[in-house]
VEXKOLLUM-875136 format. One line per 10 residues: their letters; for each residue x, y, z of C-alpha. Coordinates in Angstrom, 1 decimal, decimal comma. Each point is the difference from the previous one (the first is absolute). Example, Ala and Ser with C-alpha at 12.3 -4.5 7.8 and 13.67 -1.06 7.14 Angstrom:
<mipas>
as	12,3 -4,5 7,8 | 1,4 3,4 -0,7
</mipas>
This chain:
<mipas>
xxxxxxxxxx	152,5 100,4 104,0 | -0,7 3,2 -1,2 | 0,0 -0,2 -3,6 | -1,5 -2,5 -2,6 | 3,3 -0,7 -2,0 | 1,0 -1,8 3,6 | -2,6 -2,5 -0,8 | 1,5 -1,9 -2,9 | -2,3 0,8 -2,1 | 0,3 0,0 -3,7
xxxxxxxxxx	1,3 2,5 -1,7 | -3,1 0,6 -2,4 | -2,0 -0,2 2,9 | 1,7 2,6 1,8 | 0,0 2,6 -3,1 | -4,2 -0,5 -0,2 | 0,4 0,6 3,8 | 1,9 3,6 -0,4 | -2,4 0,8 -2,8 | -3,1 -0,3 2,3
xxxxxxxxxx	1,3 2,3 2,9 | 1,3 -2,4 2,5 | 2,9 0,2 2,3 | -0,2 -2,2 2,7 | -1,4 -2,8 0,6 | -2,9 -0,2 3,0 | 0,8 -2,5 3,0 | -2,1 -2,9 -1,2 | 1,6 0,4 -3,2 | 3,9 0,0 1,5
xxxxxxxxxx	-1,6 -3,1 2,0 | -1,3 -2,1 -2,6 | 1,7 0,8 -3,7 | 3,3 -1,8 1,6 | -1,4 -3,2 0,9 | -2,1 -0,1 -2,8 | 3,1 0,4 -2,2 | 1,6 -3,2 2,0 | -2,8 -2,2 -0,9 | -1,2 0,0 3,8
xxxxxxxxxx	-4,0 -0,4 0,7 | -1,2 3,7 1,1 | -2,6 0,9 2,6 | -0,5 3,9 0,1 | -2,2 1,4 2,1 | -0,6 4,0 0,1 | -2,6 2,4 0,1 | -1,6 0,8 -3,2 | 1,2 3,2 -2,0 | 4,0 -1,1 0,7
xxxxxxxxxx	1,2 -1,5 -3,2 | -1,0 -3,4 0,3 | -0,7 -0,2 -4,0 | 3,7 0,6 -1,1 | 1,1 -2,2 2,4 | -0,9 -2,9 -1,7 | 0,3 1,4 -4,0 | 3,3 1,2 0,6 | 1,4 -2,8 0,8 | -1,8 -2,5 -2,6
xxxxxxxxxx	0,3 2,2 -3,0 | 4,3 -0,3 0,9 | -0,4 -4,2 0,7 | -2,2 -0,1 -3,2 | 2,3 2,1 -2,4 | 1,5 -2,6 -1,6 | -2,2 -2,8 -1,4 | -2,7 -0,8 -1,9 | -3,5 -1,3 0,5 | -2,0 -2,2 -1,8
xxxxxxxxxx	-3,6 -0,2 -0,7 | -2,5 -0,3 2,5 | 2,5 -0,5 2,2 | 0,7 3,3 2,5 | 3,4 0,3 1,0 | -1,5 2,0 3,1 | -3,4 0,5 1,9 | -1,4 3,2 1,9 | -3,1 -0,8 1,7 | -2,3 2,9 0,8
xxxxxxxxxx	-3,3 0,2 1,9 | -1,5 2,8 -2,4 | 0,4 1,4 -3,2 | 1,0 3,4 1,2 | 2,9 -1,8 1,7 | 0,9 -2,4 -2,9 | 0,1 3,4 -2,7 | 1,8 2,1 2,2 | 2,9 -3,3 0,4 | 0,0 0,0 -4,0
xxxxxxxxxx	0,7 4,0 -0,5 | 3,2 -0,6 3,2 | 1,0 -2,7 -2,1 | -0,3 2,2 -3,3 | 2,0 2,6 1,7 | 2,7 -2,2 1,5 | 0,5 -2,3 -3,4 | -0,1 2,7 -2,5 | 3,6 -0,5 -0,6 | -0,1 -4,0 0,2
xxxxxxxxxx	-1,7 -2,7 -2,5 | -2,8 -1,5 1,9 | -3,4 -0,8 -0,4 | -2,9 0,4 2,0 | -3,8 -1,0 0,0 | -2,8 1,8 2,3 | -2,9 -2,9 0,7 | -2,9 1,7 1,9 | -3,3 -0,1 -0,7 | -2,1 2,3 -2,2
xxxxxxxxxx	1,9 -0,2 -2,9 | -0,5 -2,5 -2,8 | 1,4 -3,6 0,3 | 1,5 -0,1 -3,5 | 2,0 3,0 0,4 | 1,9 -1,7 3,0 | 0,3 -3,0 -1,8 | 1,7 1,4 -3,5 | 2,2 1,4 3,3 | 0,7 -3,4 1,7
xxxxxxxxxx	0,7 -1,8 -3,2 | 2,8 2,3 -0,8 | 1,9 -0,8 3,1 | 0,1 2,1 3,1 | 2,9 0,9 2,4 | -2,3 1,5 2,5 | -3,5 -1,0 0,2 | -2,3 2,7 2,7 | -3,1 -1,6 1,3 | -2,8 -0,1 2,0
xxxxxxxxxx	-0,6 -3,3 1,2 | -3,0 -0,9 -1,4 | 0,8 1,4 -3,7 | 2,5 -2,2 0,1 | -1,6 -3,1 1,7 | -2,3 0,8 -3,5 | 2,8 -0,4 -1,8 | 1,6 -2,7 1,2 | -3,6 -2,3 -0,3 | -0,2 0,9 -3,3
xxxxxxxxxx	3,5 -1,6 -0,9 | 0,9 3,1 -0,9 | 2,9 0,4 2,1 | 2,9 -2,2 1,6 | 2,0 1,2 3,4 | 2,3 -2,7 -0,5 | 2,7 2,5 -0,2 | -0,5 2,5 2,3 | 3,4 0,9 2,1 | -1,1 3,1 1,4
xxxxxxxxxx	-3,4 0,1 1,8 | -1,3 3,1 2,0 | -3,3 0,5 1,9 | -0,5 3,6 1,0 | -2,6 1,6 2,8 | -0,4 -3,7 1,3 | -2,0 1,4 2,7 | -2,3 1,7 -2,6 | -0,6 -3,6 -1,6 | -0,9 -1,5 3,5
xxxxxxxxxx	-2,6 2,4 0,0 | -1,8 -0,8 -3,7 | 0,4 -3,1 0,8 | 2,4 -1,3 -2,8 | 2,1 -1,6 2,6 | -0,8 -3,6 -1,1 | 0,6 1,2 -3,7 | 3,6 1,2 1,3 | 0,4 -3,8 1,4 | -0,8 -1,6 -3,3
xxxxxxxxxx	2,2 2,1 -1,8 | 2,9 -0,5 2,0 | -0,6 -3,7 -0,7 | -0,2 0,3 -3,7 | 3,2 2,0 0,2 | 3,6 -1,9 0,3 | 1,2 -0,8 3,4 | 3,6 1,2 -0,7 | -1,6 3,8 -0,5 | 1,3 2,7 1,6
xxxxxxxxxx	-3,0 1,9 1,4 | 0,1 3,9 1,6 | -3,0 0,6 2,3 | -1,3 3,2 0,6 | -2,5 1,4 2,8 | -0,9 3,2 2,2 | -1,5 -2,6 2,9 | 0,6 -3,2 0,7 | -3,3 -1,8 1,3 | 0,1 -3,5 1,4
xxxxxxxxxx	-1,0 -2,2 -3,8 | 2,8 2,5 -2,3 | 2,5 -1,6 2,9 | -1,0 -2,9 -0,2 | 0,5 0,0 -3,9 | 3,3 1,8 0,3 | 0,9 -3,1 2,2 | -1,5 -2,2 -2,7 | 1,2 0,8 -3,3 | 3,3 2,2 0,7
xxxxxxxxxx	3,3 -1,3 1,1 | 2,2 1,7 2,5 | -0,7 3,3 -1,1 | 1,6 3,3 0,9 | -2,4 2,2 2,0 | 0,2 3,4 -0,5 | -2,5 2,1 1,8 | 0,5 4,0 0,1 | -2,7 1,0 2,1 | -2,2 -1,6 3,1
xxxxxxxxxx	-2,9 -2,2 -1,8 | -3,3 2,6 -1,3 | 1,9 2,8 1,0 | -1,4 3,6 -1,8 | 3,1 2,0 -1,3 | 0,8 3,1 2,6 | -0,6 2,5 -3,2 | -3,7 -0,5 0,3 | -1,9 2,5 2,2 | -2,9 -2,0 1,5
xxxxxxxxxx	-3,5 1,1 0,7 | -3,2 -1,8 1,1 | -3,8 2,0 0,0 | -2,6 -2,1 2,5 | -2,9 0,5 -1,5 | -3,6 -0,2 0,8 | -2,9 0,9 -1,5 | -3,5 1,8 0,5 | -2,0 -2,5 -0,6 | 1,1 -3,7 -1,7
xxxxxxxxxx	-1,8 0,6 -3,1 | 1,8 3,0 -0,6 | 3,4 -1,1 1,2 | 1,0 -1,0 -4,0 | -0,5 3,2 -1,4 | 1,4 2,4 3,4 | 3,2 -2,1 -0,4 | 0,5 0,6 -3,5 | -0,5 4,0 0,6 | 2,5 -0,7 2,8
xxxxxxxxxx	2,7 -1,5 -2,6 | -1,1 2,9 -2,0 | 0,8 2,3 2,9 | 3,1 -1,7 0,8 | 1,4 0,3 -3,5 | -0,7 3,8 0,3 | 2,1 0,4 3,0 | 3,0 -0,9 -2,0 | -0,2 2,2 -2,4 | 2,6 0,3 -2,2
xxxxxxxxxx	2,3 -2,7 1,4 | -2,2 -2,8 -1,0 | 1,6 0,6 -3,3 | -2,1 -3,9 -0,6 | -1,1 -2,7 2,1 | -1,2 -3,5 0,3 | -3,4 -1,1 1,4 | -0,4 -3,4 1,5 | -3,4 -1,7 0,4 | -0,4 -3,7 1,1
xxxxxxxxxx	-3,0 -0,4 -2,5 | 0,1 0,1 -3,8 | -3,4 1,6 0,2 | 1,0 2,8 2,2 | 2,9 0,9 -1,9 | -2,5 0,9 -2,7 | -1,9 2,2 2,1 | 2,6 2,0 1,5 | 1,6 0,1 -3,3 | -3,3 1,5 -1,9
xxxxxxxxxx	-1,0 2,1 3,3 | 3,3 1,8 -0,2 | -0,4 0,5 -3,3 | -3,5 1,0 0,3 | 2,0 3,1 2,4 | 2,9 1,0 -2,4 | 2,6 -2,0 0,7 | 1,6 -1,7 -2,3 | 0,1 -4,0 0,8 | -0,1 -3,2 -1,6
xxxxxxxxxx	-0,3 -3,9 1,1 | 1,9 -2,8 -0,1 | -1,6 -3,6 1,6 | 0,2 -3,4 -1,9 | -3,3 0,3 -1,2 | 1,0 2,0 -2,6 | 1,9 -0,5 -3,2 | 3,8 -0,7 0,0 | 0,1 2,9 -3,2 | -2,0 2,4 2,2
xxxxxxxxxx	2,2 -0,7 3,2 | 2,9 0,7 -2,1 | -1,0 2,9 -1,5 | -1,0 1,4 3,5 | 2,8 -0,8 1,9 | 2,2 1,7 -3,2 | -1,9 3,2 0,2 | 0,9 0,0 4,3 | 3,3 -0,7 -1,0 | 0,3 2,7 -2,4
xxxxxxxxxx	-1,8 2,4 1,8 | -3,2 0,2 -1,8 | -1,9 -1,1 2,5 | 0,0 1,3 4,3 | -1,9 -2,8 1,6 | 0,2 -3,4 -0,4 | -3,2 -1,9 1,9 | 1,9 -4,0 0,5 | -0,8 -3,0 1,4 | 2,6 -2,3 1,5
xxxxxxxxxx	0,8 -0,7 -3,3 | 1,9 3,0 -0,3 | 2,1 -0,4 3,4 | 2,7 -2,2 -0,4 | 2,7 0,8 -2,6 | -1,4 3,0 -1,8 | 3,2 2,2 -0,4 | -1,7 3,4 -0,7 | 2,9 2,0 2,0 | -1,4 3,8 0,5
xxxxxxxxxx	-3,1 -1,4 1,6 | -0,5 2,9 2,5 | -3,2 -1,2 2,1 | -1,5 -3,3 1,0 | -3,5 0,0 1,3 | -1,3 -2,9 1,9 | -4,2 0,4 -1,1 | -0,1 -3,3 1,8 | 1,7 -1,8 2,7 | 2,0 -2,8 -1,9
xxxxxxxxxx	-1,2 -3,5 1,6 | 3,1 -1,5 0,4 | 2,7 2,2 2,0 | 3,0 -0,9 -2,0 | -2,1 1,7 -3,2 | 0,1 3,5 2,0 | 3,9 -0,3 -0,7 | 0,0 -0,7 -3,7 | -2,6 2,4 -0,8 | 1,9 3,1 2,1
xxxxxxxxxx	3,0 -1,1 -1,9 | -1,2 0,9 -3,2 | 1,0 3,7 1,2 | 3,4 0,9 1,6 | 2,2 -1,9 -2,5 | 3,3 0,2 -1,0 | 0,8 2,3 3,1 | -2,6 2,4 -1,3 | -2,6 1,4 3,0 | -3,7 -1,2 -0,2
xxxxxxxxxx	-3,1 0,1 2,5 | -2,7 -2,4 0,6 | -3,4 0,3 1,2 | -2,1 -2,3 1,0 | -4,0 0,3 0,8 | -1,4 -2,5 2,9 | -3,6 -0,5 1,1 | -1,1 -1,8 3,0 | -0,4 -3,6 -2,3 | 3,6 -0,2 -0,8
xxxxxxxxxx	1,6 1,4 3,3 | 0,9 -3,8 0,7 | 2,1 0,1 -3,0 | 1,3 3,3 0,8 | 1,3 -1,4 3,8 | 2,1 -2,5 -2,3 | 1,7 2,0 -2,4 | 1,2 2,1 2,9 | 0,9 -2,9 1,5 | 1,8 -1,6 -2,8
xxxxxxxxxx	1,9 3,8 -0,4 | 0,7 -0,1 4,0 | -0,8 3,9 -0,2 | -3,2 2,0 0,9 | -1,5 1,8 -3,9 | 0,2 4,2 0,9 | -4,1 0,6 -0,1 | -1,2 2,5 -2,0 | -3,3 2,4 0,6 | -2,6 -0,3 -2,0
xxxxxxxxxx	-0,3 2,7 -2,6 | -4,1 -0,7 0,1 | -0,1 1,1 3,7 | 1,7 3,3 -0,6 | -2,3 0,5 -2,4 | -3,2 -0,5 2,0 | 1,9 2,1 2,6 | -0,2 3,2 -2,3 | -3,3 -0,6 -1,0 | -1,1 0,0 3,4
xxxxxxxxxx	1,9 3,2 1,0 | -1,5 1,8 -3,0 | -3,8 -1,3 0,3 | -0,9 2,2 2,9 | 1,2 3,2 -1,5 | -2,0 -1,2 -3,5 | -3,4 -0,4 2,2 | 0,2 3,3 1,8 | 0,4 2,0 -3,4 | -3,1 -2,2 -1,1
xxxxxxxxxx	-2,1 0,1 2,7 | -1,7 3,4 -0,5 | -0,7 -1,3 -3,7 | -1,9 -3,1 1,4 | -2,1 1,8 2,1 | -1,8 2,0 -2,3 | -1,3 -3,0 -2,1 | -3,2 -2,4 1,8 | 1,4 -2,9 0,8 | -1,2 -3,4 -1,7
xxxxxxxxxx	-1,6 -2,7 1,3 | -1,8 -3,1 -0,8 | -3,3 1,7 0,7 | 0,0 3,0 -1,8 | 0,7 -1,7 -3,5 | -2,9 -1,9 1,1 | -3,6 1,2 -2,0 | -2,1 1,7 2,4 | -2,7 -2,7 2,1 | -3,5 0,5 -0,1
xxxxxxxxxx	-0,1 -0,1 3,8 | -0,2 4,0 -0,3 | -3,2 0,3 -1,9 | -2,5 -1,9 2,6 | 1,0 2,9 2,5 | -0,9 2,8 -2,6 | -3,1 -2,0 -1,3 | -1,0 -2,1 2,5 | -2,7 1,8 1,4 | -2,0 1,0 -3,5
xxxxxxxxxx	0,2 -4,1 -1,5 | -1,5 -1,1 3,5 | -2,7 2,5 -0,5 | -0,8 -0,9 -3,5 | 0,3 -3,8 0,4 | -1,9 0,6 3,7 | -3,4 -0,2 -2,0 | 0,6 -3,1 -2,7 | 1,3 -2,0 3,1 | -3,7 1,2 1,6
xxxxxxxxxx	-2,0 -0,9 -2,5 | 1,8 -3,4 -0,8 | -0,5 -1,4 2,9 | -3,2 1,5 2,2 | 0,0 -2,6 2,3 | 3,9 0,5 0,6 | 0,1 3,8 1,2 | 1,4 -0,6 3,4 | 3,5 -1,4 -1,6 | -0,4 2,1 -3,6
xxxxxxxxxx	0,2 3,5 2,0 | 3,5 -0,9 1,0 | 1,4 -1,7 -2,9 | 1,0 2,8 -2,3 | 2,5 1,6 2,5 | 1,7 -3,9 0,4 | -0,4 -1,4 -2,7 | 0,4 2,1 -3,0 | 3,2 1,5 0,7 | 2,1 -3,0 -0,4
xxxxxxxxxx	-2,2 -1,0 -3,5 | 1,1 3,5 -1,1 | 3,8 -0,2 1,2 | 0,4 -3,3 -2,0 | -1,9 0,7 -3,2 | -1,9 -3,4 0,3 | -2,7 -1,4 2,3 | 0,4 -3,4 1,2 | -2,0 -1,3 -2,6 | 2,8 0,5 -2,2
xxxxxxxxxx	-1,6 0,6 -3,6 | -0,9 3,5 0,1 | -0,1 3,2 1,7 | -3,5 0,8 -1,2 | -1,3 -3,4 0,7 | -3,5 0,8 1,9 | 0,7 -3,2 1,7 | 3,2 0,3 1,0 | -0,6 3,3 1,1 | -3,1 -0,5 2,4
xxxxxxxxxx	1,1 0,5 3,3 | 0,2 -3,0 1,7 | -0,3 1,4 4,0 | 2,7 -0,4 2,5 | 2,0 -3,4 0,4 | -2,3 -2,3 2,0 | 1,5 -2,9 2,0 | -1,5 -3,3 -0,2 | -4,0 0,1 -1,1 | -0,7 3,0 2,0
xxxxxxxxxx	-4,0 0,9 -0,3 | -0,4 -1,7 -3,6 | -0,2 -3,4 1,0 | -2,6 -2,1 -2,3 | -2,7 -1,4 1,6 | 0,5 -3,7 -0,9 | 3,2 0,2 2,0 | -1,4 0,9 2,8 | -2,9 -2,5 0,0 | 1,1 -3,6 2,2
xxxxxxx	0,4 -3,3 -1,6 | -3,3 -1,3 0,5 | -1,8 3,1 -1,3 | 2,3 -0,7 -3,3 | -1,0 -3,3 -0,4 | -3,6 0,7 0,6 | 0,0 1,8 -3,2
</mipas>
């Protein structure tokens, strides 16, 4: 099929379509919309950025055309695993129904309760949802899905990986048996087939491309990094983003930024700001007003850089997205395919790059083997860097070198204050001879040693400013020569020592 009026589509469905552009439909569209229209249980599986959204709105806008629903009681349910995802569904299905009578409510969270329940109450054809918004709902008795005919669960892969799988299970149970249900995936892991098996009946498979496949428009790119030192491996791989960005010039006309953490998209968002470049971020930490408002302003164009978590990979139809860059290495491989396929869409060319340090090479090896293809590797823009700075250095130092010389050179020791060791050698001679006579007359009886004790031991009391004494320099006491260092008694030992134990106890 080449055309949408081949589809069977209504009429007023097909006008909205020639109003927004489109021609032809993509293959998972031509697959799905038919069987859909028949009332047949749909399993597509492509690759993200293909059309998937309209494959499923097209068709229930036409089944739900005629009709009327009643309150609290959808006619249809769209299940969602983020907001982003669930808003962008509600503006399809505002640009699809524009022409047709229907009714819609958007249940996500971060907007007021009592808003979507004036909605509810009125009666809605289709109701978008995330699953626990609606889970809310529902406890609250705020909502019956006794009614629902049409039930559709997009990015199931995506809500195996929040974990909202045994959410999907009780609403499927809450939902009537007799549903039709259209199923919608880019990977099929082992628990979404076992659901598929569970909950859909003999449903037409329609799968466009081989399972977590990245769309041939994307030019891939991968940067092994390493860096100096591991303290400094943050901020050297943010300069090599930086660096990265730079080498695109002017085609990254705007770009995505994927981090695994919520924290780091912060950083790289306010670092690159921090830099000039103009960036933003989006995590689900953050307001649903202020994550509208930002993705509107990427959308629009007001805004180059959009720093994401993974909350941001899966459905986000933003389609001139020039540039993907991988700051981190997603964890799981199938996550690699959905964020690269934010770029590249709609037959448009994109490029992805993708930064990888040693921790994450593990995770590397399995997206290339989940792709069955080598990643092109790309230098990195760092080394060239250091590789010009070390060709110019030498000729810098030979042109200094001359200038150098002339100054003294400093060292520890020169900064130092001048020691008193020098002034014993210049004065050494005329203290001896002036203290020479006090020693003398001191102590008489001590000539033999006081003759020799100026030239040993008043140097050292002079280079230290203090006499072993310790009060003063002027002490008399402390400064009486004390003779040469004698070992044991020497010639001074008392008499009473000397004298034997019976002499002692004579006296």
């Amino acid at each position: 099929m080449t055309k949408f009026s081949d589809l069977n589509l209504n009429p007023k469905v097909l006008k909205a379509i020639a109003e927004a552009g489109y021609e032809s439909p993509t293959p998972i569209q031509g697959g799905a919309i038919p069987a859909a229209l028949e009332g047949r249980d749909v399993l597509g599986i492509a690759q993200t950025g293909t059309g998937k959204t309209a494959s499923f709105t097209l068709p229930l806008i036409t089944m739900l055309a005629r009709g009327r629903a009643r309150a609290r009681m959808p006619r249809s349910l769209v299940l969602c695993p983020t907001r982003e995802l669930a808003a962008q569904v509600a503006e399809n299905f505002d640009t699809y129904a524009k022409h047709v009578k229907l009714t819609k409510a958007l249940l996500i969270g971060g907007v007021s309760f009592k808003e979507q329940d004036m909605l509810i109450d009125k009666g809605v054809d289709v109701l978008i949802a995330t699953p626990g918004r609606l889970l809310d709902h529902f406890e609250r008795g705020k909502l019956i899905l006794n009614d629902v005919k049409v039930m559709v669960v997009d990015e199931a892969d995506r809500m195996l990986d929040m974990g909202f799988i045994p959410d999907i299970e009780r609403i499927f149970g809450l939902t009537p048996f007799t549903r039709q249900t259209l199923f919608f995936s880019a990977t099929m892991a082992p628990e979404i087939e076992r659901i598929t098996n569970t909950f859909l009946s003999n449903p037409a498979r329609i799968e466009v491309a081989r399972q977590a496949s990245a769309s041939e428009n994307i030019e891939q790119g991968v940067l092994m990094f390493k860096g100096s030192r591991k303290d400094r491996e943050a901020t050297e791989k943010r300069k090599v983003l930086r660096k990265l960005i730079d080498q695109e010039g002017d085609k990254c006309t705007n770009a995505i930024i994927f981090c695994n953490r919520k924290v780091d998209v912060d950083i790289v968002s306010k670092s690159l700001n921090k830099y000039g470049y103009d960036a933003a971020p989006i995590h689900g930490d953050l307001d649903q007003s202020q994550r509208t408002k930002t993705l509107e302003q990427f959308r629009g164009g007001q805004l180059r850089f959009l720093c994401a978590s993974d909350v941001a990979a899966r459905g986000l139809d933003v389609p001139s997205v020039s540039h993907v860059f991988n700051f981190d290495v997603p964890s799981h491989a199938e996550d690699y395919v959905h964020r690269i396929g934010r770029t590249g869409r709609a037959g448009r060319d994109g490029k992805a790059v993708m930064i990888c340090v040693p921790r994450d090479e593990k995770n590397f090896e399995d997206i290339e083997r989940l792709l069955q293809k080598e990643i092109p590797r790309l230098e990195n823009p760092l080394a060239k860097e250091a590789a010009v700075i070390k060709e110019v250095a030498p000729t810098e130092a030979s042109t200094e070198t001359p200038v150098q010389t002339d100054k003294p050179k400093r060292t520890r020791t020169r900064t130092r204050k001048p020691k008193a060791v020098a002034a014993p050698t210049v004065t050494d001679t005329p203290v001896a001879e002036a203290q020479a006579p006090v020693a003398v007359e001191a102590a008489p009886t001590k000539a033999d040693t006081a003759t020799t004790a100026p030239e040993t031991t008043t140097a050292p009391e002079q280079r230290t400013g203090r006499s072993r004494g310790g009060r003063g320099r002027n002490n008399d006491r402390n400064n009486n020569d004390r003779g040469p260092k004698v070992l044991g008694l020497g010639d001074h030992t008392p008499a009473f020592i000397q004298m034997s134990f019976a002499e002692r106890y004579e006296r």
